[in-house]
Chimera marker file (.cmm) of the C-alpha trace (Angstrom):
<marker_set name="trace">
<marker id="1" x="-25.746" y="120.340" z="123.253" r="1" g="1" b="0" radius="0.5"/>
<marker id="2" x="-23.560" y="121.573" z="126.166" r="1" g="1" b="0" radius="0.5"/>
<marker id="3" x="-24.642" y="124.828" z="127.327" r="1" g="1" b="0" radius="0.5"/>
<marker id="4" x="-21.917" y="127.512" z="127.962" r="1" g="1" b="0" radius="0.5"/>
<marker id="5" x="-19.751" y="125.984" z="124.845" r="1" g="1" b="0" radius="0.5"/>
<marker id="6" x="-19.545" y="126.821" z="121.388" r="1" g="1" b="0" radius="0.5"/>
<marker id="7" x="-19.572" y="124.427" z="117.914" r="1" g="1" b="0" radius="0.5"/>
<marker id="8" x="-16.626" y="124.546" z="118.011" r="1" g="1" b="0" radius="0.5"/>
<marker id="9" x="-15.648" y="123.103" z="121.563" r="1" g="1" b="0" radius="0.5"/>
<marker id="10" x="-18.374" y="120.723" z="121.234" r="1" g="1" b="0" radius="0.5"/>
<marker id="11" x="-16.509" y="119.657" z="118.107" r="1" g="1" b="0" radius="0.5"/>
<marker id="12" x="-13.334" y="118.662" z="119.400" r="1" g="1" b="0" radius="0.5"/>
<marker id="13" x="-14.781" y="116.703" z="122.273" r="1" g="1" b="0" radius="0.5"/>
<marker id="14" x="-16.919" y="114.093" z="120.700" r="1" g="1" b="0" radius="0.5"/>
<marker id="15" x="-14.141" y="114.188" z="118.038" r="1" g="1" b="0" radius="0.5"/>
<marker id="16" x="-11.654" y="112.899" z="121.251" r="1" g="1" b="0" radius="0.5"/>
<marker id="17" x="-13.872" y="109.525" z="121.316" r="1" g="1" b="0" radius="0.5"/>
<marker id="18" x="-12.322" y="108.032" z="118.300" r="1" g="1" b="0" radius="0.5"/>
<marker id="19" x="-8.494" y="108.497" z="120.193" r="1" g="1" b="0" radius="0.5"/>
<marker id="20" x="-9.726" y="105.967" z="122.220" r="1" g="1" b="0" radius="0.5"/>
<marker id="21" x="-11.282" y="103.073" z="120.194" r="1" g="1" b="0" radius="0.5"/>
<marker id="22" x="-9.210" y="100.047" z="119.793" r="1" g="1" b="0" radius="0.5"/>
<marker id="23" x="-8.036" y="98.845" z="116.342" r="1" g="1" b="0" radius="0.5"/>
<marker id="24" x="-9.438" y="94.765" z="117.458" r="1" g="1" b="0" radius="0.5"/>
<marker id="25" x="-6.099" y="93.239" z="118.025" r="1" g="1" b="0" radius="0.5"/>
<marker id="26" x="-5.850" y="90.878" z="120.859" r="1" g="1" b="0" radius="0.5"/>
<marker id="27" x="-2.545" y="91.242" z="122.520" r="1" g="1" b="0" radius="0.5"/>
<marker id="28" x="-0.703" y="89.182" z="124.506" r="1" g="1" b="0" radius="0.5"/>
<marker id="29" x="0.767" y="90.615" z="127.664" r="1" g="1" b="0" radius="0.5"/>
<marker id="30" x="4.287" y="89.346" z="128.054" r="1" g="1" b="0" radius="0.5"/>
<marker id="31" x="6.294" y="90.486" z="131.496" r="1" g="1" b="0" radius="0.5"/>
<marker id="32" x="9.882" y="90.373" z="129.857" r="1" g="1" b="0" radius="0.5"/>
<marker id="33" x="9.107" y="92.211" z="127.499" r="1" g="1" b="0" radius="0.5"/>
<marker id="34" x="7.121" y="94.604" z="129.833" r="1" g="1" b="0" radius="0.5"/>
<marker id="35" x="8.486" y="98.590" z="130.068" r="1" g="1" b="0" radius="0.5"/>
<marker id="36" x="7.609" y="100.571" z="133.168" r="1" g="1" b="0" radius="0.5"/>
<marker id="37" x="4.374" y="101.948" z="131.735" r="1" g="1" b="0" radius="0.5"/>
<marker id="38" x="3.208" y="98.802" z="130.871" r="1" g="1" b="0" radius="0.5"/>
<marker id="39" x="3.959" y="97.525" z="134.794" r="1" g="1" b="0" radius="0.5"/>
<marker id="40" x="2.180" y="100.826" z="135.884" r="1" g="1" b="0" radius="0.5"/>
<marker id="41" x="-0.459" y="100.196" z="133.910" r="1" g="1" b="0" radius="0.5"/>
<marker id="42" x="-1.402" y="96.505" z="134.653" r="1" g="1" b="0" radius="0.5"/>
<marker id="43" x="-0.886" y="97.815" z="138.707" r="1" g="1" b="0" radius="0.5"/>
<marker id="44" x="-3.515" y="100.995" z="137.602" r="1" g="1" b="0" radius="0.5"/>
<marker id="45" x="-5.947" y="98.131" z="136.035" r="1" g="1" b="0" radius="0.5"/>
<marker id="46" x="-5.782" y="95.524" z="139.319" r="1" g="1" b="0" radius="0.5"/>
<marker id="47" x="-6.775" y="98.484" z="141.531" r="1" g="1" b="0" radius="0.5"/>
<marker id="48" x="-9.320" y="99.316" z="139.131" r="1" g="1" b="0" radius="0.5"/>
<marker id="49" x="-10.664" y="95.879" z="139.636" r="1" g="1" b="0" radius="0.5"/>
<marker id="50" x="-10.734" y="95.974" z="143.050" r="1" g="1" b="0" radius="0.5"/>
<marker id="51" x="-12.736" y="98.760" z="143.549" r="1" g="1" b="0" radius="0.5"/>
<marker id="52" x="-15.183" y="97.744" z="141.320" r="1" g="1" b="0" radius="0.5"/>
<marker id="53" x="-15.698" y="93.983" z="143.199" r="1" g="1" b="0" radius="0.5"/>
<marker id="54" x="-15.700" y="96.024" z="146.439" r="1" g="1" b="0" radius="0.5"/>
<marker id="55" x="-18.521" y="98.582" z="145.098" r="1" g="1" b="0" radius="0.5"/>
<marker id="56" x="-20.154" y="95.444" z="143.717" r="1" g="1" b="0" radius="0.5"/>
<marker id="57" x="-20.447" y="93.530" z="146.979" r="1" g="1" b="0" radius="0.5"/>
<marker id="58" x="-21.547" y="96.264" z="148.901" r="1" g="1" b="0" radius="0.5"/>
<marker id="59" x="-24.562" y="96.841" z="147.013" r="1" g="1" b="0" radius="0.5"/>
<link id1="1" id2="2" r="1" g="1" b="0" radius="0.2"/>
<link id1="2" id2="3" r="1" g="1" b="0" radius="0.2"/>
<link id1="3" id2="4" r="1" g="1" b="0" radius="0.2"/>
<link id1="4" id2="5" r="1" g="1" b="0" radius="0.2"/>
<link id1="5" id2="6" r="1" g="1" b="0" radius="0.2"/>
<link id1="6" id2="7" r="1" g="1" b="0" radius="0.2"/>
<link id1="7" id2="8" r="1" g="1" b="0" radius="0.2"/>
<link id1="8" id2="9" r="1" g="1" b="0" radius="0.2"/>
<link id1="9" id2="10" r="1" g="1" b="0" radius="0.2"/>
<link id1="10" id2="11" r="1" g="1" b="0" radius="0.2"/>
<link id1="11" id2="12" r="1" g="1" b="0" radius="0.2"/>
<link id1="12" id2="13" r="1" g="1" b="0" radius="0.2"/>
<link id1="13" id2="14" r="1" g="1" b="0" radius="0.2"/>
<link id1="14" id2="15" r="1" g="1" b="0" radius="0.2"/>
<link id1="15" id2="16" r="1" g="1" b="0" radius="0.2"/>
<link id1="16" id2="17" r="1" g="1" b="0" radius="0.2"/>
<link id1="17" id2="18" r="1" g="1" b="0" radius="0.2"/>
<link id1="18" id2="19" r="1" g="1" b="0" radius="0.2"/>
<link id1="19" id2="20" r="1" g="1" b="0" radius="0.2"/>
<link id1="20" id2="21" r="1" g="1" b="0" radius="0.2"/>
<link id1="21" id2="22" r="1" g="1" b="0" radius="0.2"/>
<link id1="22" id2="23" r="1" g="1" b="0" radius="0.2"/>
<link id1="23" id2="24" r="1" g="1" b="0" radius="0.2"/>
<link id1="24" id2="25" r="1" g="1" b="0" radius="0.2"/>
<link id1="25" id2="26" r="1" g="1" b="0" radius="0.2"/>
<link id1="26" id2="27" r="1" g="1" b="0" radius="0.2"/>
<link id1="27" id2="28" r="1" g="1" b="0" radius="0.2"/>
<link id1="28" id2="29" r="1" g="1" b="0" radius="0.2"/>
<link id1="29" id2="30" r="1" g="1" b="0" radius="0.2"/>
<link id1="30" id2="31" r="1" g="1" b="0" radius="0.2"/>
<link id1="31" id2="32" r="1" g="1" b="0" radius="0.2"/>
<link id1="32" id2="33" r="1" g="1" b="0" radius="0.2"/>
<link id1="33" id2="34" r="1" g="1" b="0" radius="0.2"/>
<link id1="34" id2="35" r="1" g="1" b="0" radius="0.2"/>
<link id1="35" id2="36" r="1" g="1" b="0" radius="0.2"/>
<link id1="36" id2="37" r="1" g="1" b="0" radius="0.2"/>
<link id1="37" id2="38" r="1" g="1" b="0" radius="0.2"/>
<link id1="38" id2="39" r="1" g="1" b="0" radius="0.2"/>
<link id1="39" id2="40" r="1" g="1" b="0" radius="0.2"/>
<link id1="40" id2="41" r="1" g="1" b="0" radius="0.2"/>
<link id1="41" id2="42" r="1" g="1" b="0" radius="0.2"/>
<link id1="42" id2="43" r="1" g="1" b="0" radius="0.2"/>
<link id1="43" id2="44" r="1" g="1" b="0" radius="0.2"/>
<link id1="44" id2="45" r="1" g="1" b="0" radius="0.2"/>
<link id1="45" id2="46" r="1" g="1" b="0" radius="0.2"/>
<link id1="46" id2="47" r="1" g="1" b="0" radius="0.2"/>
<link id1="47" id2="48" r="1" g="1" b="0" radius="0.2"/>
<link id1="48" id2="49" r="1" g="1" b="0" radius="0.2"/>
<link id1="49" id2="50" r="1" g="1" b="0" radius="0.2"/>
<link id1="50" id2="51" r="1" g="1" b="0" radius="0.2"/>
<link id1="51" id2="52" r="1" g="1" b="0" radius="0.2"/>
<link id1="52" id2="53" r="1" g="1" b="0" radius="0.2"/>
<link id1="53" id2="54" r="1" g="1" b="0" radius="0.2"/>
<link id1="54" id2="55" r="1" g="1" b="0" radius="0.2"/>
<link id1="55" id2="56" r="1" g="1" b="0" radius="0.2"/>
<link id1="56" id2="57" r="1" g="1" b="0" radius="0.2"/>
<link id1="57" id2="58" r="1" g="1" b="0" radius="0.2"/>
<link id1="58" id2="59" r="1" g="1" b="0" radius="0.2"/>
</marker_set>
């Protein structure tokens, strides 16, 4: 239990965790039919990736 937090607050964020899951549809990504988010979010993901392969070779 988190200390400093009530029930209540402790509630709400492990209730946040099911927001997140993903319903098990495989998507394909198409560029045409790509908005800005969706460009800003494949951009967000390829940085993503590259810091992880650079934190994984320097170990």
């Amino acid at each position: 239990m988190l200390q400093g937090r009530n029930n209540e607050e402790n509630d709400q964020l492990t209730n946040t965790a099911g927001a997140f899951q993903s319903d098990g549809r495989d998507v394909e990504f198409s560029q045409e039919l790509a908005d800005r988010d969706d460009l800003v979010a494949q951009e967000r993901s390829k940085a993503a990736d590259q810091r992880a392969k650079a934190r994984k070779n320097n170990k």
